[in-house]
N, CA, C and O of each residue as an XYZ file, in Angstrom:
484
protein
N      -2.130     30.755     27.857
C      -2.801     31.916     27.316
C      -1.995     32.528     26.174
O      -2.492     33.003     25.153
N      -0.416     32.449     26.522
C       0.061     33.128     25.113
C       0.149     32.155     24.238
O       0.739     32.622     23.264
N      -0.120     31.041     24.055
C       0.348     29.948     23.159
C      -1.408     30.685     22.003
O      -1.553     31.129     20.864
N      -2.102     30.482     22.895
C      -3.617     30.801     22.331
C      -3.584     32.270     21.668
O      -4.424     32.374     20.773
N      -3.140     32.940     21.797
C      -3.000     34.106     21.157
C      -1.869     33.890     19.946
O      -2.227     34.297     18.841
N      -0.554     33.297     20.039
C      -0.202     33.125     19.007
C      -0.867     32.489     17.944
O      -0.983     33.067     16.864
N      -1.359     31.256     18.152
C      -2.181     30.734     17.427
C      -3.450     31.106     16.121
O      -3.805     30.736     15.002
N      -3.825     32.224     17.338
C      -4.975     32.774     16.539
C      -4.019     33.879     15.520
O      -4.402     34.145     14.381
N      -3.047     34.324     15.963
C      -1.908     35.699     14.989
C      -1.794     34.808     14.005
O      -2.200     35.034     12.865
N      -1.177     33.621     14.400
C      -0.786     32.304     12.967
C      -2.251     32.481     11.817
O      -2.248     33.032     10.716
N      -3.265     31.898     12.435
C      -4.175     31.569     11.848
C      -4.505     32.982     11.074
O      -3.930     33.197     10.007
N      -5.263     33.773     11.511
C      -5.160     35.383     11.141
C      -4.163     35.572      9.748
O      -4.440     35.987      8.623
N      -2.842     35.062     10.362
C      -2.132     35.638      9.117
C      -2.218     34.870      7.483
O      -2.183     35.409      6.376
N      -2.331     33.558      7.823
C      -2.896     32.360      7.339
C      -3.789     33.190      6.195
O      -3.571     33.518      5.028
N      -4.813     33.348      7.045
C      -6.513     33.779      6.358
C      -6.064     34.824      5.314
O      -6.386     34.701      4.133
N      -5.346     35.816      5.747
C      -5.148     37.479      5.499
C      -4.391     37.322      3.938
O      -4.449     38.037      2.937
N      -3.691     36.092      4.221
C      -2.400     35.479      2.965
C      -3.358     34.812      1.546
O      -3.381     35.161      0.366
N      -4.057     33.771      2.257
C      -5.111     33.514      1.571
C      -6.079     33.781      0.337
O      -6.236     33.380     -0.816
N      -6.861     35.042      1.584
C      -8.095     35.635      1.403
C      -7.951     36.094     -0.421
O      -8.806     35.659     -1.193
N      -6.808     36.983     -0.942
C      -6.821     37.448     -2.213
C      -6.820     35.658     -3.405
O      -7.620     35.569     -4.337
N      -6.181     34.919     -3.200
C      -6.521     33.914     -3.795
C      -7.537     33.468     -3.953
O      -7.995     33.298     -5.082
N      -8.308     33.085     -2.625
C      -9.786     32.549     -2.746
C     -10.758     33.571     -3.821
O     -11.513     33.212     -4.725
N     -10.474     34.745     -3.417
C     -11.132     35.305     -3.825
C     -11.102     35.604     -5.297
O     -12.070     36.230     -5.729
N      -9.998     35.207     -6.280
C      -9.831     35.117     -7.721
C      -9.900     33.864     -8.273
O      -9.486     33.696     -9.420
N     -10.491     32.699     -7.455
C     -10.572     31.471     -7.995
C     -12.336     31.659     -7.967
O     -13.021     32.293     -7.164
N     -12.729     30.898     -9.096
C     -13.867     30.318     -9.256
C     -13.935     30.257    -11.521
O     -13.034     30.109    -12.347
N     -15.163     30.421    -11.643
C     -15.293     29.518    -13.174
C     -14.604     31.103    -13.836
O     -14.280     32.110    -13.206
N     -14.551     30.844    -15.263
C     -13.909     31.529    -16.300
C     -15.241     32.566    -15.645
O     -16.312     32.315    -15.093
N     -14.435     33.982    -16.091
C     -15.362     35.406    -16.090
C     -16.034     35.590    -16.819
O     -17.124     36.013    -16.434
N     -15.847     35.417    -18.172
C     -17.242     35.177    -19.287
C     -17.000     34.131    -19.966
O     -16.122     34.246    -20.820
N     -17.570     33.013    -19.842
C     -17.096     31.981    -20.563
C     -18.034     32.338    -22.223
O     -17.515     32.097    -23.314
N     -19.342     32.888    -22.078
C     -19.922     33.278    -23.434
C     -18.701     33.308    -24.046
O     -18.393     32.468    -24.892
N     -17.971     34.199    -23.702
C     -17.123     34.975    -24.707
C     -16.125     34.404    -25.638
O     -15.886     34.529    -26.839
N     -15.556     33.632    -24.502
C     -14.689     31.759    -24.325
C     -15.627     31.287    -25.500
O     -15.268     31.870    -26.523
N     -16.175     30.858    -25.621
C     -16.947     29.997    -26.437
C     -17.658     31.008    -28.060
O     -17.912     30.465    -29.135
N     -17.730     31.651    -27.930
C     -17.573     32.840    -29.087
C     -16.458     32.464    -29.593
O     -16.389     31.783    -30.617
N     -15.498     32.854    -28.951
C     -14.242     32.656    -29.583
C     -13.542     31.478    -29.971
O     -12.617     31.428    -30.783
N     -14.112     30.414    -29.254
C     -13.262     28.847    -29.540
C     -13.627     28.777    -30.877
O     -12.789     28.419    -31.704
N     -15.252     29.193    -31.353
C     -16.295     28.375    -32.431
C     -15.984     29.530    -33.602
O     -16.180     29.290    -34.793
N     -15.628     30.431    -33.261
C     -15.289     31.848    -34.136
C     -13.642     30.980    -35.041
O     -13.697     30.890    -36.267
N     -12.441     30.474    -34.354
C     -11.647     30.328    -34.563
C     -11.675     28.954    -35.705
O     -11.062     28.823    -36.765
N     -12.751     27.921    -34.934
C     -12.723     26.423    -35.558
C     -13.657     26.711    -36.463
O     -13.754     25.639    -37.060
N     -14.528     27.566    -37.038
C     -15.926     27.709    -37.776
C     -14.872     28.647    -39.263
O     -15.268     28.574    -40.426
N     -13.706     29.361    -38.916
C     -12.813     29.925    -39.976
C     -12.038     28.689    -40.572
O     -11.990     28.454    -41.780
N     -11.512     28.021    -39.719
C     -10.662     27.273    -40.427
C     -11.399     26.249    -40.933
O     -10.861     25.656    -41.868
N     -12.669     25.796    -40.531
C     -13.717     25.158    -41.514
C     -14.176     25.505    -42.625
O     -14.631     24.624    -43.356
N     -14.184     27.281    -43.180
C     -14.375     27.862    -44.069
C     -12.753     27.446    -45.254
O     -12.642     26.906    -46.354
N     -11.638     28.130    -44.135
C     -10.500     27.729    -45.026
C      -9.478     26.273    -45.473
O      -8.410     26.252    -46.086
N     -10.170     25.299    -44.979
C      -9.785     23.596    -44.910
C     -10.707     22.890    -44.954
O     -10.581     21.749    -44.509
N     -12.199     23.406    -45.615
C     -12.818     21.942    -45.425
C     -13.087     20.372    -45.541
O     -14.113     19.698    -45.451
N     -11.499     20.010    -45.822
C     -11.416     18.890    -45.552
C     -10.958     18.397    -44.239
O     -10.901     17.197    -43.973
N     -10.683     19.198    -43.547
C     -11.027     18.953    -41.973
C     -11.757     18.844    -40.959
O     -11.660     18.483    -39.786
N     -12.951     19.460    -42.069
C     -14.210     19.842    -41.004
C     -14.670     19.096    -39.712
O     -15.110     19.634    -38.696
N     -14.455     17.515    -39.974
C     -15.018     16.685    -38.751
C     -14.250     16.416    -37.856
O     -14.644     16.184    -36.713
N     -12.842     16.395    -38.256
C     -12.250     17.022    -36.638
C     -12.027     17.838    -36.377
O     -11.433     17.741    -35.303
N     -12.128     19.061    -36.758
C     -12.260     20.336    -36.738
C     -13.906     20.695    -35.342
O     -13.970     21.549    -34.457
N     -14.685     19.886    -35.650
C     -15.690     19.990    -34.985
C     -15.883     19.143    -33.774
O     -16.686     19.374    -32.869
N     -15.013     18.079    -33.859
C     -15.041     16.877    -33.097
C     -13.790     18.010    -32.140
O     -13.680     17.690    -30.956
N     -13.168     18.878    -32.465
C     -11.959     19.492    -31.223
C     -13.111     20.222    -30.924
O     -13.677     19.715    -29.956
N     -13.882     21.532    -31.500
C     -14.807     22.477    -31.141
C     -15.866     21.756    -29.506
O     -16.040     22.139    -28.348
N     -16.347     20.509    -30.400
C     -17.112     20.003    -28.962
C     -16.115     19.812    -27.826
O     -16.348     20.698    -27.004
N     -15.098     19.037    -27.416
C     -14.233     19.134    -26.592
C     -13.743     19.601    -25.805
O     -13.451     19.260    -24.659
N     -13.489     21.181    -26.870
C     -13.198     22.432    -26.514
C     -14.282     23.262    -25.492
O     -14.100     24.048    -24.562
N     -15.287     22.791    -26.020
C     -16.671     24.307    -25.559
C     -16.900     23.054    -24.623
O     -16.799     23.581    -23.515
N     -17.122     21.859    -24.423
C     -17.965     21.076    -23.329
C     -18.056     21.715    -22.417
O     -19.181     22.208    -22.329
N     -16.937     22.165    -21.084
C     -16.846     22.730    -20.193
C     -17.315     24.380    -20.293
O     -17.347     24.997    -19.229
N     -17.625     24.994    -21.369
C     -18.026     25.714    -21.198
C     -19.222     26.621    -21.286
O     -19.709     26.011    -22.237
N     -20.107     27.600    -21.064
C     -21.426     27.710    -21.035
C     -22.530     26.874    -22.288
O     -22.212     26.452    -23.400
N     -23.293     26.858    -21.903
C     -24.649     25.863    -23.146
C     -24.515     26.670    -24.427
O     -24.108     27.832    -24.460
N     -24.886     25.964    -25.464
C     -24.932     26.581    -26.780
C     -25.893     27.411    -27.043
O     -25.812     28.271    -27.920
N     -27.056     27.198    -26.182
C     -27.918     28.633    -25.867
C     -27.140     30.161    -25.905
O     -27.645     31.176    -26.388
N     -25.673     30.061    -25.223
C     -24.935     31.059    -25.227
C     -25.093     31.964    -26.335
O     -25.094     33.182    -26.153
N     -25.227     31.448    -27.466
C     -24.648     31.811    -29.023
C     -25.341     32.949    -29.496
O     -24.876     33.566    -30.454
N     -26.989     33.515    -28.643
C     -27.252     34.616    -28.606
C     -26.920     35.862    -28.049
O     -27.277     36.978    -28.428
N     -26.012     35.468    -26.866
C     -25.678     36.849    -26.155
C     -24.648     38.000    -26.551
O     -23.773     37.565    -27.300
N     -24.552     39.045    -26.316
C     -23.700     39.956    -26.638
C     -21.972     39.082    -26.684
O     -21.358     38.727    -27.690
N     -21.597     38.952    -25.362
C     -20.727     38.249    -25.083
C     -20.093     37.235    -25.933
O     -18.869     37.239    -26.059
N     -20.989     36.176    -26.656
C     -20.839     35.618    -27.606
C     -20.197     36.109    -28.981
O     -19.171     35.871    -29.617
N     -21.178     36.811    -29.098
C     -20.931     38.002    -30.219
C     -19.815     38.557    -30.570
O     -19.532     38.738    -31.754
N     -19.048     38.894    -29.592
C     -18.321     39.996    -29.464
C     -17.213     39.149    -29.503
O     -16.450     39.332    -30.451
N     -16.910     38.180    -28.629
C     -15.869     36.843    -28.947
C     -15.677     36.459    -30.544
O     -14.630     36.529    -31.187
N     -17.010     36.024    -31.016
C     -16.664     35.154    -32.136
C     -16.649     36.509    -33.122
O     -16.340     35.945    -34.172
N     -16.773     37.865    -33.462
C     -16.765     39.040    -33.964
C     -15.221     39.028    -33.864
O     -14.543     38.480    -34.732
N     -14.701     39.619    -32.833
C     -12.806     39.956    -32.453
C     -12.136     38.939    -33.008
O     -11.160     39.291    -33.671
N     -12.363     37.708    -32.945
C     -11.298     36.935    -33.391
C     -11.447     36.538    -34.834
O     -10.350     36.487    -35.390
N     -12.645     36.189    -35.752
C     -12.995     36.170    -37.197
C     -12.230     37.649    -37.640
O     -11.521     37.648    -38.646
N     -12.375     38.683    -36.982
C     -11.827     39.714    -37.521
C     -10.048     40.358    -37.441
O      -9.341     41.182    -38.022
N      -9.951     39.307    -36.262
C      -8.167     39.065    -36.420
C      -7.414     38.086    -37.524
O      -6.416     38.177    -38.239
N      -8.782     36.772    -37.184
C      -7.972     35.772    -38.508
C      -8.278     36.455    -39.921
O      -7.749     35.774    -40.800
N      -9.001     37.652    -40.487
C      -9.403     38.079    -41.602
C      -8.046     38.769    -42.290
O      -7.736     38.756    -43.482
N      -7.269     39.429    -41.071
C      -6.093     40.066    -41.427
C      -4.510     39.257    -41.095
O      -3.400     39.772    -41.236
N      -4.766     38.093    -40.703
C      -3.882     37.502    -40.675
C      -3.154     36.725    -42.240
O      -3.634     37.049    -43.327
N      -2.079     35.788    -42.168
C      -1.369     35.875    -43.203
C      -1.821     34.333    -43.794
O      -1.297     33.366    -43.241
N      -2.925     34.057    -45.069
C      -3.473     32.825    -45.238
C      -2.191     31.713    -44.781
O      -2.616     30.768    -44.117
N      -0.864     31.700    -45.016
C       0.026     30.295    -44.581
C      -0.036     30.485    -43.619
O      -0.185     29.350    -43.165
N      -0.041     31.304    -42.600
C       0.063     31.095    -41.179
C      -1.350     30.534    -40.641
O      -1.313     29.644    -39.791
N      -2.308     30.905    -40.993
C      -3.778     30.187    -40.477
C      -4.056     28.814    -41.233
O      -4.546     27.896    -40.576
N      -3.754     28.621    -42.641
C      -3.568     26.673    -42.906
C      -2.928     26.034    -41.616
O      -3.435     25.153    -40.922
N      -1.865     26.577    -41.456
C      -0.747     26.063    -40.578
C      -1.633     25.835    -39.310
O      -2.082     24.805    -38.807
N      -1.701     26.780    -39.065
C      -2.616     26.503    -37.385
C      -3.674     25.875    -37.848
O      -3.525     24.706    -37.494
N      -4.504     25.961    -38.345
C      -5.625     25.335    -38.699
C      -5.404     23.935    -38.748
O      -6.067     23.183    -38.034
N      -4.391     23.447    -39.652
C      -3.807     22.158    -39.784
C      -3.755     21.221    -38.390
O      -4.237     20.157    -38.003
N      -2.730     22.449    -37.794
C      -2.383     21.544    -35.870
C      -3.351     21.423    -35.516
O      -3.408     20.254    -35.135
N      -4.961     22.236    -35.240
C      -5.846     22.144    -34.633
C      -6.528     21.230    -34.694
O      -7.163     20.805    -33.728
N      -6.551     20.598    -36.141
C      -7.246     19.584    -36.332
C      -6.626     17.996    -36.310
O      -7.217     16.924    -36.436
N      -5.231     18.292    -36.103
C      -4.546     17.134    -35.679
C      -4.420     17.029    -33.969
O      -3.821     16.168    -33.326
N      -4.992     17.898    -33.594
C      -4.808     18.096    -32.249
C      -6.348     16.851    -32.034
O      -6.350     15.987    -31.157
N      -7.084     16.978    -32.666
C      -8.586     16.438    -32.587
C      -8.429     14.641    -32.856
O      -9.255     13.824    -32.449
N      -7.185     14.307    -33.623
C      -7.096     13.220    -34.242
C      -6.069     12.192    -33.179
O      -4.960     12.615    -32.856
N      -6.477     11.057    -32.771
C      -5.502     10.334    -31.590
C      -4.621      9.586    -32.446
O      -5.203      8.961    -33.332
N      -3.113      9.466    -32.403
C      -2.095      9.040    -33.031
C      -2.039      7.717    -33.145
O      -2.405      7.136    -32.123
N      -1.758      7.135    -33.900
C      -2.095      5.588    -34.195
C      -1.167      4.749    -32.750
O      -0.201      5.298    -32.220
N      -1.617      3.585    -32.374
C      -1.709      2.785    -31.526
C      -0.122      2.277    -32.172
O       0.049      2.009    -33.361
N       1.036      2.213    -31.041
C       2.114      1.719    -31.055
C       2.361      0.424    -30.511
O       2.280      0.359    -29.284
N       2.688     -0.788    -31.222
C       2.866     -2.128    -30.347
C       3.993     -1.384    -29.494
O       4.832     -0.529    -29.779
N       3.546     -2.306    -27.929
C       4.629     -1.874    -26.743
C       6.260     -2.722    -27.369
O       6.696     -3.093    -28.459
N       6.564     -2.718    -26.446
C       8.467     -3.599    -26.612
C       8.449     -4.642    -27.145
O       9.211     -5.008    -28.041
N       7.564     -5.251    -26.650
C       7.574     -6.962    -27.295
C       6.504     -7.340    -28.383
O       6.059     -8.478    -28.533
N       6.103     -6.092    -29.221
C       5.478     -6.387    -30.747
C       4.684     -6.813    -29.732
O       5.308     -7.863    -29.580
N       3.713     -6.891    -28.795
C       2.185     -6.994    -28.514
C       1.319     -5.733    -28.809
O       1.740     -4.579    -28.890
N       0.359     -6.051    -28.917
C      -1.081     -4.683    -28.730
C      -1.327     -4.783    -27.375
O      -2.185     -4.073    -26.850
């Protein structure tokens, strides 16, 4: 009988330890917003590099896949994402946004294929 009562104190405490985790896991809180902002960020540096544009867009899809449908692009949420951040990169310092802009789109590009040790592919 006391083994059974500890058990359930274990378990109990278990749950109690838990419970705040479970309860802050699940999908992004506004992903609209997420996605406002990914396309807000890659849609500037398409304005300021367009010779990057196609991997620039080829990271954007990548980026947003996982996140809400492009239907999104009407909602407030949206809005307000791709609004805040166009209006941070507006006051930012043009070499510092080439620069990032640059990585972003090398981030999109896969690094050329290295023969392994013995000069094979």
């Amino acid at each position: 009988m006391e083994t059974g009562i500890r058990i359930r104190t274990l378990i109990g405490a278990c749950l109690a330890a838990a419970l705040p985790c479970l309860a802050l896991a699940g999908p992004p809180a506004n992903s609209d917003m997420a996605r406002g902002e990914i396309e807000g960020i890659i849609q500037f540096c398409i304005k300021s590099n367009p010779g990057h544009a196609q991997d620039l867009e080829k990271e954007m899809t990548l980026l947003t896949s996982t996140l809400s449908p492009a239907g999104a692009r009407g909602t407030a949420a949206y809005k307000q994402g791709y609004d805040l951040v166009t209006d941070a990169l507006g006051k930012a310092a043009k070499q510092q946004i080439v620069a990032s802009c640059a990585s972003i789109a090398a981030a999109g590009v896969a690094p050329p294929r290295r023969p392994d040790a013995h000069g094979r592919r």
